[in-house]
C-alpha positions in Angstrom: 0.0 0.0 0.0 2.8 2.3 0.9 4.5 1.9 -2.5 1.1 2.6 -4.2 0.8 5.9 -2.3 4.4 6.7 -3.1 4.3 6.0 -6.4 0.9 8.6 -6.7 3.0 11.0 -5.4 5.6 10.9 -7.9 3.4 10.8 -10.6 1.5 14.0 -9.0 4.9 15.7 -8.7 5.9 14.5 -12.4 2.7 16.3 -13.4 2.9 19.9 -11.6 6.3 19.8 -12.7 5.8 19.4 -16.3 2.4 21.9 -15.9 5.3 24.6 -14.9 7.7 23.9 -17.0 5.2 23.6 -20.0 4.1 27.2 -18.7 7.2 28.7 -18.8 7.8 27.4 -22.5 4.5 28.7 -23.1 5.4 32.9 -22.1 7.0 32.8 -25.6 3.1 33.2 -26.8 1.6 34.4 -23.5 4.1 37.8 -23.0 3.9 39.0 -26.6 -0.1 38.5 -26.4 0.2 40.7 -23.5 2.1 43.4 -24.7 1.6 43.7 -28.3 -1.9 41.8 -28.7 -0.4 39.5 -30.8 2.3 36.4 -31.2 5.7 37.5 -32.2 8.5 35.8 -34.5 12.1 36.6 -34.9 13.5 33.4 -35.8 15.8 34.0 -38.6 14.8 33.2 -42.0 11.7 32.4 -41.3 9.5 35.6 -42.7 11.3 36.1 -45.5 10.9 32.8 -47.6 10.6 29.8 -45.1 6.9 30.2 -43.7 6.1 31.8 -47.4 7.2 28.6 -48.8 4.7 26.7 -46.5 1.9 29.1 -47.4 1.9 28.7 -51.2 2.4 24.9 -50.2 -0.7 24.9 -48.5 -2.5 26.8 -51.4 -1.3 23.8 -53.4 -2.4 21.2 -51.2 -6.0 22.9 -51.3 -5.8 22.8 -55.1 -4.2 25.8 -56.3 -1.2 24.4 -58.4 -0.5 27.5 -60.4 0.4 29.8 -57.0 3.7 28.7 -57.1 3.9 30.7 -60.2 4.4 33.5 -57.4 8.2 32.9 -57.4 10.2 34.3 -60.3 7.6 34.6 -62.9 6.9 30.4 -62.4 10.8 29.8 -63.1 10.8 28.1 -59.6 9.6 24.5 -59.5 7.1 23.2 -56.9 9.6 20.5 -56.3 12.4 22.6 -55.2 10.0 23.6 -52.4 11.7 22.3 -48.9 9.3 20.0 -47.1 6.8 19.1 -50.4 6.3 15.5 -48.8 6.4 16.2 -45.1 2.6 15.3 -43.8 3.2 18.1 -41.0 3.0 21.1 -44.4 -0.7 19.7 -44.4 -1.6 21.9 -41.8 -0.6 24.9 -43.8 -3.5 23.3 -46.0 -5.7 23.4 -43.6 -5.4 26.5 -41.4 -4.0 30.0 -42.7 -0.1 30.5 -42.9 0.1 32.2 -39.2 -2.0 29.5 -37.2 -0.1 26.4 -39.2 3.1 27.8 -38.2 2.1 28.6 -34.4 0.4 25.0 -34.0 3.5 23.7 -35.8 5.7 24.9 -33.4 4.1 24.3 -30.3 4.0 20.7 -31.4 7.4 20.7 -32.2 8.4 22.2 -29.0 6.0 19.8 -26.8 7.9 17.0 -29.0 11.6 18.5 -27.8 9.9 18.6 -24.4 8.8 15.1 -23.7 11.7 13.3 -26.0 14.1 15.0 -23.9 12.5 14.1 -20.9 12.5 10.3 -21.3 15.4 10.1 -22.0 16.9 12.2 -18.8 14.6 10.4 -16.3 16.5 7.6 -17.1 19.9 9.7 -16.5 19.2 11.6 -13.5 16.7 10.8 -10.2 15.7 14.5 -10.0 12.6 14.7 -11.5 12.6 18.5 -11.5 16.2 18.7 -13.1 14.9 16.6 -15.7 11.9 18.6 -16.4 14.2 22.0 -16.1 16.6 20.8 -18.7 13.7 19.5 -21.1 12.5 23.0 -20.9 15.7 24.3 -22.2 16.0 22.1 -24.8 13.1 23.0 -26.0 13.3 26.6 -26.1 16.5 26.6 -27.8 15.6 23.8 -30.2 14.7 26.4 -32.6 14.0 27.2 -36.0 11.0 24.8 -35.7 9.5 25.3 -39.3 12.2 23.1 -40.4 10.5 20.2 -38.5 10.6 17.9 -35.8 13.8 16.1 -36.5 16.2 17.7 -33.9 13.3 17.5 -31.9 12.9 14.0 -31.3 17.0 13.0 -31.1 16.6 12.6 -27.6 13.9 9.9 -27.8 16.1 8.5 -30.7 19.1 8.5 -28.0 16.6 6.9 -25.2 15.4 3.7 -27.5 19.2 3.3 -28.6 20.2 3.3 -24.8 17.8 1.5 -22.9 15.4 -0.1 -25.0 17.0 -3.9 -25.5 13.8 -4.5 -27.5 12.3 -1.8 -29.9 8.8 -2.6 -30.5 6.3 -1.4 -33.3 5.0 1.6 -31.6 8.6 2.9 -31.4 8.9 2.1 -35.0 6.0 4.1 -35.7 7.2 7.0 -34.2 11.0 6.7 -35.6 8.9 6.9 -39.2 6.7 9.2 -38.3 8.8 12.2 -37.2 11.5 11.0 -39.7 8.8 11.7 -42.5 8.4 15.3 -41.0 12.3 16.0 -40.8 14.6 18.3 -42.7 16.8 16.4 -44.2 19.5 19.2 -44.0 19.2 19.7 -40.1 19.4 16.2 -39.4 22.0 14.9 -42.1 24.7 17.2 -39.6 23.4 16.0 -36.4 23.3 12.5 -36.8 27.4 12.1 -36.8 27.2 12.8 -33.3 24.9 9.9 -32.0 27.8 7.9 -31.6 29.6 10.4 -29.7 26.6 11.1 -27.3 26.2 7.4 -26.9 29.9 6.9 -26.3 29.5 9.8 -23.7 27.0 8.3 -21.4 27.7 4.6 -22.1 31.3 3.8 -23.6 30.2 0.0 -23.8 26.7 0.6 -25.6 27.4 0.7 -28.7 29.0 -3.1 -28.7 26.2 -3.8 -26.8 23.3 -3.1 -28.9 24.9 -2.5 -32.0 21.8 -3.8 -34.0 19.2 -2.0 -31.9 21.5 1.1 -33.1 22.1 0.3 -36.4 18.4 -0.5 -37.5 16.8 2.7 -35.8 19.3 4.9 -37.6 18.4 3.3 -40.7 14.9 3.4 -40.3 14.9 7.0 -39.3 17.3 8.3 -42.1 15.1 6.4 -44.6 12.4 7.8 -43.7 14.1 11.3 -43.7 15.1 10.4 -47.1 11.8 9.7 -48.2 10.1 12.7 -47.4 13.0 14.8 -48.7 12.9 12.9 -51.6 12.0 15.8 -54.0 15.1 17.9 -52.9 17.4 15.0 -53.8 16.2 14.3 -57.5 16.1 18.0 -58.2 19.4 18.1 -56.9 20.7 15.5 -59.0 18.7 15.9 -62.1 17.4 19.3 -62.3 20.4 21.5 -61.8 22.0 24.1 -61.6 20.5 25.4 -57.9 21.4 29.0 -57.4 24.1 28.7 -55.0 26.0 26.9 -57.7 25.3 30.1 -59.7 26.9 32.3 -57.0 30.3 31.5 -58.3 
């Protein structure tokens, strides 16, 4: 009985701990509401082209095919457009630009949030230093229109580390937020999952060296998937305008 009534305490603590921290993540959109009536957004490169890219996405999704005649007179091709095939765009099909991008990145901070958090439970005791670091994670995990795929590294890390048996509900969610990743993000951070696995566990990587190997796969493939159209323009539909810088 006395475990019972211990263990509903942690899980009460667990909760107001994540309400706070989840609060404190959320002043990003409660403080500029406050002051200026209104969400604000500095993230760099974001206004300029990144979010606009989404929007005329979205107009295609609903049917429009000829508004991404917007760019250059129609000179720019709809599969040039970063994150064509990542199901996530949908909502910029769904809502206007300015609510797609806030739910967008709310999700993608809650993601940050509660990847990071499983897998420093499993690091540290401290319940509240876990919950204070995922909250810093997630506030700096930023630009977050380029996707969840930084996001969810931490989880990646977790089911690498302590998962001896990965299961099809972890598979799911390896394809899943693979398929809404930025290929050009993730293709740099993914070098250093051996290094953070070698950091915390030297003797992992021997270890469960297939567990490793097969969610990496899965993950990148499914990254490559959904960047698909970036990677046969590239190859086939050349030259891209950095080339033309020189």
């Amino acid at each position: 009985m006395s475990k019972i009534l211990d263990d509903l305490d942690i899980k009460k603590s667990r909760s107001s701990y994540h309400l706070l921290f989840i609060f404190l993540l959320s002043i990003n959109y409660i403080f500029p509401l406050i002051v200026f009536h209104d969400i604000t957004l500095f993230y760099h490169d974001a206004l300029d082209h990144e979010i606009v890219y989404n929007q005329i996405l979205g107009k295609v999704y609903r049917g429009n095919l000829n508004s991404i005649d917007i760019f250059l007179a129609g000179e720019i091709k709809i599969e040039f457009l970063r994150r064509l095939l990542q199901p996530y765009t949908l909502l910029y099909g769904i809502f206007n630009a300015e609510l797609a991008y806030w739910i967008s990145d709310i999700l993608v901070k809650l993601t940050a949030y509660f990847s990071f958090f499983l897998l420093a439970k499993k690091i540290n005791n401290s319940i509240f230093l876990c919950c204070l670091i995922s909250c810093l994670f997630a506030s700096i995990n930023l630009p977050t229109h380029e996707g969840f795929g930084i996001a969810i590294f931490p989880y990646l890390i977790y089911l690498m580390l302590f998962k001896k048996e990965i299961k099809l509900k972890n598979y799911f969610l390896i394809i899943f937020f693979g398929l809404n990743s930025d290929i050009v993000r993730v293709i740099l951070a993914i070098p250093f999952i051996p290094l953070i696995l070698f950091a915390i566990n030297r003797n992992i990587i021997k270890e469960n060296l297939s567990n490793i190997f097969k969610i990496i796969l899965v993950f990148v493939f499914s990254v490559i998937i959904s960047n698909s159209n970036l990677i046969f323009a590239q190859l086939f539909d050349g030259p891209f305008h950095r080339e033309e810088f020189f």
